[in-house]
mmCIF file of the N, C-alpha and C atoms, coordinates in Angstrom:
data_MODEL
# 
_entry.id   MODEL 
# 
loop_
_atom_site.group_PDB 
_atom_site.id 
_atom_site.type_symbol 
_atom_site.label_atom_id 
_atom_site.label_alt_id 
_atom_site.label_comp_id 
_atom_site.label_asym_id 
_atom_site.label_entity_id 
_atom_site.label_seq_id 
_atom_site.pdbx_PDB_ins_code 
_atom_site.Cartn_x 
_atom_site.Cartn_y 
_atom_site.Cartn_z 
_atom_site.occupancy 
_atom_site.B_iso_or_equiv 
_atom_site.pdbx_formal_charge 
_atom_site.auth_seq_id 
_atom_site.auth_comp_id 
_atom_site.auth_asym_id 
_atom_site.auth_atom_id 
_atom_site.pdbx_PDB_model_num 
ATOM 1   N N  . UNK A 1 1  ? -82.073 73.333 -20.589 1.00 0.00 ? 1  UNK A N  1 
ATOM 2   C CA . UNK A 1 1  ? -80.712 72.888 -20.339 1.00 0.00 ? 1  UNK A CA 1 
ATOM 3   C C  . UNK A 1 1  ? -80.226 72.043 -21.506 1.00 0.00 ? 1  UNK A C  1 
ATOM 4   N N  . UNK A 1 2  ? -79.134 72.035 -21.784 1.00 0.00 ? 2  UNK A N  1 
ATOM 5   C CA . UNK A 1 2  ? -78.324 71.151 -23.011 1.00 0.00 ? 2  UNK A CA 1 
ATOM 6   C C  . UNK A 1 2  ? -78.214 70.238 -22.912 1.00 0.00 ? 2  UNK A C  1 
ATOM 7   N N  . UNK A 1 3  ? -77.590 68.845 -23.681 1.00 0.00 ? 3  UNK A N  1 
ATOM 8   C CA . UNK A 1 3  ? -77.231 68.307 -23.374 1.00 0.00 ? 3  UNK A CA 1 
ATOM 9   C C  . UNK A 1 3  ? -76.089 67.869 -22.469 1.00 0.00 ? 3  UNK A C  1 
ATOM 10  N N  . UNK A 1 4  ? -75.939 66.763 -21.614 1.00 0.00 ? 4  UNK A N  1 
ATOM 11  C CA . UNK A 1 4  ? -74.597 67.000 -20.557 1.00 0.00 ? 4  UNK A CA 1 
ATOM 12  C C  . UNK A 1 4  ? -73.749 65.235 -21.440 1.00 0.00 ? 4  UNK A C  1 
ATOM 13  N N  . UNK A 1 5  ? -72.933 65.756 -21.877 1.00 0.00 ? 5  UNK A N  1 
ATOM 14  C CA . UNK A 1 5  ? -72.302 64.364 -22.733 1.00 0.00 ? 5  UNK A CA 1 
ATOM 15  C C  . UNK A 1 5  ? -70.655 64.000 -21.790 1.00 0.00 ? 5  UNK A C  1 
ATOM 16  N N  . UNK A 1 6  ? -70.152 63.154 -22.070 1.00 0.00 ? 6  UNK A N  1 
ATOM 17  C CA . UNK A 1 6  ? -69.110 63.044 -21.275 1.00 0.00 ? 6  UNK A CA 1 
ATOM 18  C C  . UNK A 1 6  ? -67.892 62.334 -22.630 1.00 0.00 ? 6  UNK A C  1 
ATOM 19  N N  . UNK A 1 7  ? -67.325 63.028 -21.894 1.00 0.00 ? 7  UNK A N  1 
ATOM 20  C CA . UNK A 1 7  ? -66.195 62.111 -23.494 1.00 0.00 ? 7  UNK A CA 1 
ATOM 21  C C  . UNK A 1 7  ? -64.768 61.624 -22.319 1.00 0.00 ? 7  UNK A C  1 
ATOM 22  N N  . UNK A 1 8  ? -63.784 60.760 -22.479 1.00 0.00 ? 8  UNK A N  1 
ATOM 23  C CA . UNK A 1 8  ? -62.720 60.176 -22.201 1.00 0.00 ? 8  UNK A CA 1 
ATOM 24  C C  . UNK A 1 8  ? -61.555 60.984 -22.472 1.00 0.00 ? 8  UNK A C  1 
ATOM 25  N N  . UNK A 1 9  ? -61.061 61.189 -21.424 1.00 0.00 ? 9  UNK A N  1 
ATOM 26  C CA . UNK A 1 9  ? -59.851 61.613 -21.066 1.00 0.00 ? 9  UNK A CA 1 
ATOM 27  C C  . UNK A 1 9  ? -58.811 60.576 -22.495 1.00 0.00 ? 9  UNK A C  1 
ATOM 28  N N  . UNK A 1 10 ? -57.724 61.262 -22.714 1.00 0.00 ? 10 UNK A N  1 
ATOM 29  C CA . UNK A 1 10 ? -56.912 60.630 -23.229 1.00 0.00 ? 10 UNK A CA 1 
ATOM 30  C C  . UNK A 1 10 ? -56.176 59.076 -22.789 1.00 0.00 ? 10 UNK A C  1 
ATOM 31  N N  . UNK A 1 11 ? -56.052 59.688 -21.505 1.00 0.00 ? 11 UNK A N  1 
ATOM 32  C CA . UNK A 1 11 ? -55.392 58.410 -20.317 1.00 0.00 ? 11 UNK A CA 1 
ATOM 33  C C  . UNK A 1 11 ? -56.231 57.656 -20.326 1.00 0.00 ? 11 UNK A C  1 
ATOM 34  N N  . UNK A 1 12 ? -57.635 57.505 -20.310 1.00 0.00 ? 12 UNK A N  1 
ATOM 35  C CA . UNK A 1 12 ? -58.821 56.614 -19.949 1.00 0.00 ? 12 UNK A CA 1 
ATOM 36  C C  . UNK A 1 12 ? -59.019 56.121 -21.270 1.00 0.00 ? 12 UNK A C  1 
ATOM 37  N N  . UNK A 1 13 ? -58.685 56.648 -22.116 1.00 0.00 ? 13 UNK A N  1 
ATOM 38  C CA . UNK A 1 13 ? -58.537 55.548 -23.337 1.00 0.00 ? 13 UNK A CA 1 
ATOM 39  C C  . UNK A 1 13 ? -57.913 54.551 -23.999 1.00 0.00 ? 13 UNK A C  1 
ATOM 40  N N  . UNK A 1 14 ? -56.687 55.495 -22.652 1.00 0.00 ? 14 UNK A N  1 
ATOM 41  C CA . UNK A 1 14 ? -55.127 54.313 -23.132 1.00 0.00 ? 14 UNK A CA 1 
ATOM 42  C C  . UNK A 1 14 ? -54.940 52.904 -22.114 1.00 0.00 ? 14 UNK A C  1 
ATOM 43  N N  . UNK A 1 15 ? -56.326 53.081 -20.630 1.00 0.00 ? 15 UNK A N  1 
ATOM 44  C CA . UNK A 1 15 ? -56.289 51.959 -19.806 1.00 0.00 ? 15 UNK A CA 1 
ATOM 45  C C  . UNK A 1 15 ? -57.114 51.399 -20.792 1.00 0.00 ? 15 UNK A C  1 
ATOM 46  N N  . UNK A 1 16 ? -58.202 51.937 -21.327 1.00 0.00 ? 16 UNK A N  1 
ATOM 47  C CA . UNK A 1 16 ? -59.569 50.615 -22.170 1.00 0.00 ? 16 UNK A CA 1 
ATOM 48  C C  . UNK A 1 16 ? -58.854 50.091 -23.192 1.00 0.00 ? 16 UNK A C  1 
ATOM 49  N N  . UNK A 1 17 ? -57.534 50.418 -23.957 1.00 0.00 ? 17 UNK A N  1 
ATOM 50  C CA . UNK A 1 17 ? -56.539 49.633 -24.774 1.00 0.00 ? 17 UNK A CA 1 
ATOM 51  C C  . UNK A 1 17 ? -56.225 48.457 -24.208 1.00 0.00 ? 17 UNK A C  1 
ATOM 52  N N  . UNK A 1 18 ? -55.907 48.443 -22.765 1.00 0.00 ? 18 UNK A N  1 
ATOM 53  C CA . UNK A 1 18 ? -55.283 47.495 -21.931 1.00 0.00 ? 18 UNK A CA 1 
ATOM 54  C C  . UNK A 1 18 ? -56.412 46.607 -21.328 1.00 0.00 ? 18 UNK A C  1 
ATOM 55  N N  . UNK A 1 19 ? -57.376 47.146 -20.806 1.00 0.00 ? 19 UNK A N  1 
ATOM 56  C CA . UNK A 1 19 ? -58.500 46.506 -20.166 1.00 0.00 ? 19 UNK A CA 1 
ATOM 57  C C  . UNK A 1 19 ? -59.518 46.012 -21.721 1.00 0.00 ? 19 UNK A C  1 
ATOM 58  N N  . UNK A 1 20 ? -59.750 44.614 -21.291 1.00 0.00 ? 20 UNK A N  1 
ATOM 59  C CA . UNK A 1 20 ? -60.668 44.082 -21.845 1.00 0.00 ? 20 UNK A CA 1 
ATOM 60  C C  . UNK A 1 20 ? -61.546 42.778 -21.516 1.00 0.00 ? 20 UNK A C  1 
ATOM 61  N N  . UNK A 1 21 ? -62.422 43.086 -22.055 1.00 0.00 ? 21 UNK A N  1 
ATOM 62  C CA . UNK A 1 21 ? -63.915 42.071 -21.685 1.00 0.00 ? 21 UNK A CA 1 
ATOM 63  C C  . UNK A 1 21 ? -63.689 41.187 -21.072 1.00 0.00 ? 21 UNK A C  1 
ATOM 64  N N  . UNK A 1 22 ? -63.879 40.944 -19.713 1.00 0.00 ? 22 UNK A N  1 
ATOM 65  C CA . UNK A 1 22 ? -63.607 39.536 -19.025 1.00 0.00 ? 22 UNK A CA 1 
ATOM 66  C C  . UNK A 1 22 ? -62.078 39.336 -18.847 1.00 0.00 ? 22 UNK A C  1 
ATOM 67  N N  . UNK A 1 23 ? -61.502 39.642 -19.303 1.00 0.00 ? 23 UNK A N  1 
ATOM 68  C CA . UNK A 1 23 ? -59.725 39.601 -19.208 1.00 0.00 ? 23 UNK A CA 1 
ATOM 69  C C  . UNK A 1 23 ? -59.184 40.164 -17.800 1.00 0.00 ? 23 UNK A C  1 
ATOM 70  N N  . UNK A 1 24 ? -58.667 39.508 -16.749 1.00 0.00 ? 24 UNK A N  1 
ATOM 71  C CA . UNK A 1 24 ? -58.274 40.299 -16.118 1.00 0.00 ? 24 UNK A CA 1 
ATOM 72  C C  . UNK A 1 24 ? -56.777 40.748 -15.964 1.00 0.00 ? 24 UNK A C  1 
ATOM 73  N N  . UNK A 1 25 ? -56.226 41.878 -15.194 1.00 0.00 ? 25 UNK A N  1 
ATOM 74  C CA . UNK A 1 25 ? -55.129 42.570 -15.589 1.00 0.00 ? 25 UNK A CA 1 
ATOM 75  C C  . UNK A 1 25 ? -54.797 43.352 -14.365 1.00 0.00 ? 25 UNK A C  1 
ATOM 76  N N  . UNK A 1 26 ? -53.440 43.095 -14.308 1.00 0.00 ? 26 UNK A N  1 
ATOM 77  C CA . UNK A 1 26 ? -53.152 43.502 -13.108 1.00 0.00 ? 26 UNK A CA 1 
ATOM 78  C C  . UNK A 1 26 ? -52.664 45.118 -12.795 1.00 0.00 ? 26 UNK A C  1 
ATOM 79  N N  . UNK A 1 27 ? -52.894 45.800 -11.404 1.00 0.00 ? 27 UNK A N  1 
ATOM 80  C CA . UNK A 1 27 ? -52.889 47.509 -11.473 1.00 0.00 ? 27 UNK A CA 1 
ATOM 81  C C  . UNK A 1 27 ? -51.067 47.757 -12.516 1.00 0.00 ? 27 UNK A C  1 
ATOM 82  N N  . UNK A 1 28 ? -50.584 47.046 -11.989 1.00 0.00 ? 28 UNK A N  1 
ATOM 83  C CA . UNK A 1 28 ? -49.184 47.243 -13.024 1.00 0.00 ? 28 UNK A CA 1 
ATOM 84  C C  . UNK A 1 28 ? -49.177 47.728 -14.286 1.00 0.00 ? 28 UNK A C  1 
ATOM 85  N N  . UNK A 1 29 ? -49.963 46.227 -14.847 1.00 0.00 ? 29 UNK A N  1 
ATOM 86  C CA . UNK A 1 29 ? -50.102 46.291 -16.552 1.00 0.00 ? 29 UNK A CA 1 
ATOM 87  C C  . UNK A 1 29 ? -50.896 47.820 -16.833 1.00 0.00 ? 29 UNK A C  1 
ATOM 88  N N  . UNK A 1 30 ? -51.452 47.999 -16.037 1.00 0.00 ? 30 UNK A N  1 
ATOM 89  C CA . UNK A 1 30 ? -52.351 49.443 -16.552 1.00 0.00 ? 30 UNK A CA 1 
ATOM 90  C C  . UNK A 1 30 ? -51.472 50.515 -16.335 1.00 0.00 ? 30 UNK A C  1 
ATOM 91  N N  . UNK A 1 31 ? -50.160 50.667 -15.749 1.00 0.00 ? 31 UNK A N  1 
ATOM 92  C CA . UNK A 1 31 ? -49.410 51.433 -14.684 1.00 0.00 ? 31 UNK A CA 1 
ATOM 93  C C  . UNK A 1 31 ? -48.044 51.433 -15.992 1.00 0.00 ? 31 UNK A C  1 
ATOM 94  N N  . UNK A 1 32 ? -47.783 50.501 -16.495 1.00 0.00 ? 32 UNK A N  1 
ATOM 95  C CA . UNK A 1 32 ? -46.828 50.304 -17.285 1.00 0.00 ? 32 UNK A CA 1 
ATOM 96  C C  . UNK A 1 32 ? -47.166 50.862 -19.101 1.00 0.00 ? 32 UNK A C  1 
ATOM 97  N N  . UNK A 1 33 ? -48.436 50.455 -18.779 1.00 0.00 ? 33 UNK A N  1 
ATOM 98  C CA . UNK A 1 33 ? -49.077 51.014 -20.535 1.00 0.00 ? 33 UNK A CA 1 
ATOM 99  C C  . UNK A 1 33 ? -49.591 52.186 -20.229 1.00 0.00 ? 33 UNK A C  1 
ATOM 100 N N  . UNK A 1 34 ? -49.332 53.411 -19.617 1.00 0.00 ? 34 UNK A N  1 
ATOM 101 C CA . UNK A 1 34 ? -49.806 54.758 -19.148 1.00 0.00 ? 34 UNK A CA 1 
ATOM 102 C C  . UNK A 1 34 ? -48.523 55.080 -19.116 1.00 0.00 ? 34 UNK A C  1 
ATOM 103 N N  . UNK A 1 35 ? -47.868 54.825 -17.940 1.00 0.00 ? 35 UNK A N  1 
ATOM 104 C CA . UNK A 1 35 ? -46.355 55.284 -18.236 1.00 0.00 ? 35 UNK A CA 1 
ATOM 105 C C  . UNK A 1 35 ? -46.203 56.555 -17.638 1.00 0.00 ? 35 UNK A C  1 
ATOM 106 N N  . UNK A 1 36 ? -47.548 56.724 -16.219 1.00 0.00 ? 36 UNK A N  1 
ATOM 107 C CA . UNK A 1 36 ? -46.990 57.867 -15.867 1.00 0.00 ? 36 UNK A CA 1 
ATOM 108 C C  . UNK A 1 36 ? -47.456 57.749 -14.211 1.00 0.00 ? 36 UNK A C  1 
ATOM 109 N N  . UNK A 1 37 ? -46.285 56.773 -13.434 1.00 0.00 ? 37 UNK A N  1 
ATOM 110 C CA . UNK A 1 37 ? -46.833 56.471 -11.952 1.00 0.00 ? 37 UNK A CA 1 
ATOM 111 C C  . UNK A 1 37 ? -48.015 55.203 -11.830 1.00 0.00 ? 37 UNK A C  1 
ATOM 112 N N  . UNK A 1 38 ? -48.139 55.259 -10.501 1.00 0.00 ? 38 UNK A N  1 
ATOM 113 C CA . UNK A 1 38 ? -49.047 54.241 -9.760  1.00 0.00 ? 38 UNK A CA 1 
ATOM 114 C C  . UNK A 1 38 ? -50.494 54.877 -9.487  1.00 0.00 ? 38 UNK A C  1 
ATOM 115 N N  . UNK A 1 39 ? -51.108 54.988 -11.032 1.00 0.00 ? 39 UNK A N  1 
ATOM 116 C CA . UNK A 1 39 ? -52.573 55.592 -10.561 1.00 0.00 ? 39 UNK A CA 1 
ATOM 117 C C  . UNK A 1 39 ? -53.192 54.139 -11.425 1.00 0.00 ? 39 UNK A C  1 
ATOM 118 N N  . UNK A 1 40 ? -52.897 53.328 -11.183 1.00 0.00 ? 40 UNK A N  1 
ATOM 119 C CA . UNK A 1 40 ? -54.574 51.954 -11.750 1.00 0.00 ? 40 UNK A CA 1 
ATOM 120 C C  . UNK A 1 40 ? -55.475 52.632 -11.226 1.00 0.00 ? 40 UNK A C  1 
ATOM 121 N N  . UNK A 1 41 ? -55.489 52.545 -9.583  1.00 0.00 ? 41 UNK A N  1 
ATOM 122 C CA . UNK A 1 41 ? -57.168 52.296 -9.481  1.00 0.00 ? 41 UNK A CA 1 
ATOM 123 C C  . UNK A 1 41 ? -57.695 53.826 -9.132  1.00 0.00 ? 41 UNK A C  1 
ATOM 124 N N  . UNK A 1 42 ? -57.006 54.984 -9.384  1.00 0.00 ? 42 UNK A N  1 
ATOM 125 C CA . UNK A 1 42 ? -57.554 56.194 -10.063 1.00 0.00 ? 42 UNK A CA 1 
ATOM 126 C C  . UNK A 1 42 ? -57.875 56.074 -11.337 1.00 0.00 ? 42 UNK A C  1 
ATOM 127 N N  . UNK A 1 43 ? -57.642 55.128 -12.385 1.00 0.00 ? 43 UNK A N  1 
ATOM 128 C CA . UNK A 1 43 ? -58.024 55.203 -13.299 1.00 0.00 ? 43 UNK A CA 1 
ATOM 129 C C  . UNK A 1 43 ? -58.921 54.466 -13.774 1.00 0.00 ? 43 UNK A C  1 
ATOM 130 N N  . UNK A 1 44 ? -59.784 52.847 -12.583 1.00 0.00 ? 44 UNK A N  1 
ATOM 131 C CA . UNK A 1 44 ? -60.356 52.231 -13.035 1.00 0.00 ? 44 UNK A CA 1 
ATOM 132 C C  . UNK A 1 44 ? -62.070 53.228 -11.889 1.00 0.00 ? 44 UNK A C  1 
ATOM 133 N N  . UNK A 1 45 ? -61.183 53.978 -11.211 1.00 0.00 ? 45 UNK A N  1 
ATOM 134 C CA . UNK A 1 45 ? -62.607 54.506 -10.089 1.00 0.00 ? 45 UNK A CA 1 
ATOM 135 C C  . UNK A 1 45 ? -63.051 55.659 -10.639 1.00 0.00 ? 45 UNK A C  1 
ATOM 136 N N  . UNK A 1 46 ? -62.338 56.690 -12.412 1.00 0.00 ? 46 UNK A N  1 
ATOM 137 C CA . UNK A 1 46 ? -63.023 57.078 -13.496 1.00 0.00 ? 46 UNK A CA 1 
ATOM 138 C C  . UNK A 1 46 ? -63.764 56.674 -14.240 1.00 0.00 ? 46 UNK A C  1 
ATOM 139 N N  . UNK A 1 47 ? -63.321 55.184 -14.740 1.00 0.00 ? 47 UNK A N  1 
ATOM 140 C CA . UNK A 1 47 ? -63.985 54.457 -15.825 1.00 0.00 ? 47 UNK A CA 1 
ATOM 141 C C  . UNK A 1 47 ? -65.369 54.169 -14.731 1.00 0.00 ? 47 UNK A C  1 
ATOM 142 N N  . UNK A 1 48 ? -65.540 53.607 -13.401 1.00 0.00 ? 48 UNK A N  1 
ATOM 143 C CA . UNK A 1 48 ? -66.363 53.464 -12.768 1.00 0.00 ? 48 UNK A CA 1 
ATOM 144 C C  . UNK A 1 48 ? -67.708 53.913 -12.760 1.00 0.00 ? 48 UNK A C  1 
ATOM 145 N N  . UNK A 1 49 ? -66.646 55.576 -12.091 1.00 0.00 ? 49 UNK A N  1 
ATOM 146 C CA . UNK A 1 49 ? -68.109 56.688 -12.324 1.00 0.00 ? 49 UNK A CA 1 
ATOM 147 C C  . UNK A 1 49 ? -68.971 56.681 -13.806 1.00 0.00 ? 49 UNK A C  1 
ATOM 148 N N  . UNK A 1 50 ? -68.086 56.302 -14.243 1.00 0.00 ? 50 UNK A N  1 
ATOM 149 C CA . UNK A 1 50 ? -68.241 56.862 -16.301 1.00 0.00 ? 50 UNK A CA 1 
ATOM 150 C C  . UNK A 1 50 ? -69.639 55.917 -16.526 1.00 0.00 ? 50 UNK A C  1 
ATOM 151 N N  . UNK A 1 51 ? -69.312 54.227 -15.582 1.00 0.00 ? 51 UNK A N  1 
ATOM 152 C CA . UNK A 1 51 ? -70.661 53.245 -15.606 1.00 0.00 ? 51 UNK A CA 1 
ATOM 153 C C  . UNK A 1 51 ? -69.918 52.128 -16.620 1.00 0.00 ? 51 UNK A C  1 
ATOM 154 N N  . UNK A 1 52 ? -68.350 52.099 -16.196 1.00 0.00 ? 52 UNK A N  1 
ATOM 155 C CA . UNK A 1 52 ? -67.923 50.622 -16.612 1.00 0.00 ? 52 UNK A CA 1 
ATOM 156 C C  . UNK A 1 52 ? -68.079 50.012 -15.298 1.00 0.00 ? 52 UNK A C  1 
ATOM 157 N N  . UNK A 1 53 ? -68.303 48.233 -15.444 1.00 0.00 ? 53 UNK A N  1 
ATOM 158 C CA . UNK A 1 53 ? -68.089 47.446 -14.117 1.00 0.00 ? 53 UNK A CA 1 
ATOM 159 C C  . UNK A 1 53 ? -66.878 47.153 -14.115 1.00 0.00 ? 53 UNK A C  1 
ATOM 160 N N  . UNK A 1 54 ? -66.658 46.669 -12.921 1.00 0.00 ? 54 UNK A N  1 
ATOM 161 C CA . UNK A 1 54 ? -65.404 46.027 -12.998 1.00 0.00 ? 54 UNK A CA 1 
ATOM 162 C C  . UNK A 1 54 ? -65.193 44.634 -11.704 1.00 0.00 ? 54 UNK A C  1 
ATOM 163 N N  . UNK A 1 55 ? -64.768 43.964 -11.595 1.00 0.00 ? 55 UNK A N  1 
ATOM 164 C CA . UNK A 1 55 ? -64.934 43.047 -10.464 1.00 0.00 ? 55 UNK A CA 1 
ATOM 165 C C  . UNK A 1 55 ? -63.361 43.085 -10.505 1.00 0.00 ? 55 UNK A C  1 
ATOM 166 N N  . UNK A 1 56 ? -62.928 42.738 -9.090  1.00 0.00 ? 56 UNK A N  1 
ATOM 167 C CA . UNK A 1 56 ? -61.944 43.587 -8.116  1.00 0.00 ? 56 UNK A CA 1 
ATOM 168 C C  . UNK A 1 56 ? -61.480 41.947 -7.295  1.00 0.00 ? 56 UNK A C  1 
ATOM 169 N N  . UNK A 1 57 ? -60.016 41.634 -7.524  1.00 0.00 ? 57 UNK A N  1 
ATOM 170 C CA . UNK A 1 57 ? -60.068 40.363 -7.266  1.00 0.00 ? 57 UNK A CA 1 
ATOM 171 C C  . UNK A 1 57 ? -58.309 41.359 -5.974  1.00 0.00 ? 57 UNK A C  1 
ATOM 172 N N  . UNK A 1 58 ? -58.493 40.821 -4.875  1.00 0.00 ? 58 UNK A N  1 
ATOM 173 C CA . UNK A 1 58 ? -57.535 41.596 -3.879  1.00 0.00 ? 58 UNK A CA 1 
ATOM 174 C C  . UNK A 1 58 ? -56.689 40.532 -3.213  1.00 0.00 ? 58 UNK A C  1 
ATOM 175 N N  . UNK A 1 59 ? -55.301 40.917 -2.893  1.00 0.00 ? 59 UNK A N  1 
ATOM 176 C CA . UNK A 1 59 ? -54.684 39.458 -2.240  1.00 0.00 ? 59 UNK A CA 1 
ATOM 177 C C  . UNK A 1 59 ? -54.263 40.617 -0.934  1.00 0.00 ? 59 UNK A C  1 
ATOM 178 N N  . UNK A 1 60 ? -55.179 40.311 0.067   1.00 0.00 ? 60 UNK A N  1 
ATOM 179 C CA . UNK A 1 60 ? -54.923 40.886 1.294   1.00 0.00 ? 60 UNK A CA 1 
ATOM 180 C C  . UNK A 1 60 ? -55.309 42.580 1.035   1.00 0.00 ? 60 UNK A C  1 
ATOM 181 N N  . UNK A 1 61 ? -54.699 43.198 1.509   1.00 0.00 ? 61 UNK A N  1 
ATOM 182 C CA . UNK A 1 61 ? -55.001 44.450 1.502   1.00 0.00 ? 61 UNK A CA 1 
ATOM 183 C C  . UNK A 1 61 ? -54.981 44.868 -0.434  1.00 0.00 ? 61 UNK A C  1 
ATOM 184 N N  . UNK A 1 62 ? -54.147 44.336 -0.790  1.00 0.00 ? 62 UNK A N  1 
ATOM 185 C CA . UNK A 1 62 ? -53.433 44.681 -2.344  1.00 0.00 ? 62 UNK A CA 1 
ATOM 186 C C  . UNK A 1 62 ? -54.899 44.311 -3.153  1.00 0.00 ? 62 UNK A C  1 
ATOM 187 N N  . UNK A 1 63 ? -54.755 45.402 -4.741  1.00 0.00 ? 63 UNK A N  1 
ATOM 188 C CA . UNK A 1 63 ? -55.747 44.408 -5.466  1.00 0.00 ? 63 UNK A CA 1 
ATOM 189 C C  . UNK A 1 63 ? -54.656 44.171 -6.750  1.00 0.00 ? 63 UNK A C  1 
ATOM 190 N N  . UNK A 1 64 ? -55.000 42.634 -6.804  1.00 0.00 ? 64 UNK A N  1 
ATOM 191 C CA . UNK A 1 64 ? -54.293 41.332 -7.409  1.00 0.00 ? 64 UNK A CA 1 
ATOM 192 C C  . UNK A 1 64 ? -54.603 41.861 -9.432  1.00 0.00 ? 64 UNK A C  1 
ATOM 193 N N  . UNK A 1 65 ? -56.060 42.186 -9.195  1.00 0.00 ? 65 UNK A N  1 
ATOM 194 C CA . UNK A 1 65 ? -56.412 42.649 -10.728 1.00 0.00 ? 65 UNK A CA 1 
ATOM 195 C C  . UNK A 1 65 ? -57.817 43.393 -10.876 1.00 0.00 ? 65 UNK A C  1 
ATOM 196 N N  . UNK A 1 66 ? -58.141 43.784 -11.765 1.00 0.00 ? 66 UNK A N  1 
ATOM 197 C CA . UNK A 1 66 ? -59.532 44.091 -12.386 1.00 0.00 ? 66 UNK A CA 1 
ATOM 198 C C  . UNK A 1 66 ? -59.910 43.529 -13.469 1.00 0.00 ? 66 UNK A C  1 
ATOM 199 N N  . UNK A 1 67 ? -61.059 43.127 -13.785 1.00 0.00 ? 67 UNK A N  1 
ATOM 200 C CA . UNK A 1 67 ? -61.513 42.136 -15.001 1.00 0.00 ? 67 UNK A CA 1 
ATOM 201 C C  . UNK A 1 67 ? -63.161 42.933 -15.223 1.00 0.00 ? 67 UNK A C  1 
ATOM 202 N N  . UNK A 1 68 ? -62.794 43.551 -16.498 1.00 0.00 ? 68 UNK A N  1 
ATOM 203 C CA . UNK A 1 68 ? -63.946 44.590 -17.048 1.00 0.00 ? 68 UNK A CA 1 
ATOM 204 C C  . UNK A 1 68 ? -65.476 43.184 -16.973 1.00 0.00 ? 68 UNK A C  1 
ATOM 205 N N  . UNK A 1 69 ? -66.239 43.918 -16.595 1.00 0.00 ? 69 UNK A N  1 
ATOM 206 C CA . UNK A 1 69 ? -67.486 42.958 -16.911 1.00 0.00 ? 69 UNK A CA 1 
ATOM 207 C C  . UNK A 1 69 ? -68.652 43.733 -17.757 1.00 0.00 ? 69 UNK A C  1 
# 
């Protein structure tokens, strides 16, 4: 069998522009620098699988931000 490599979507490169180390950032800011709808946390539950962390800060049902760890 070959190798199985994974490479980044275009979009998933343009949230890791926005997301950074310890910084946290709200689903907006990721929503506004994409520029295409309300997918943040479709785009942070890619980076996820991919084996970025992320810690998940929520105000009630809502989440407030993500802060890459």
């Amino acid at each position: 069998m070959g190798k199985k490599h994974t490479t980044l979507s275009p979009t998933l490169l343009k949230v890791l522009e926005v997301v950074k180390l310890n910084k946290p950032v709200t689903p907006s800011q990721i929503n506004d620098h994409i520029g295409k709808g309300n997918y943040a946390a479709k785009h942070v539950l890619y980076l996820r699988i991919l084996g970025y962390d992320f810690d998940v800060v929520r105000d009630g049902r809502n989440v407030a931000s993500y802060t890459l760890t």
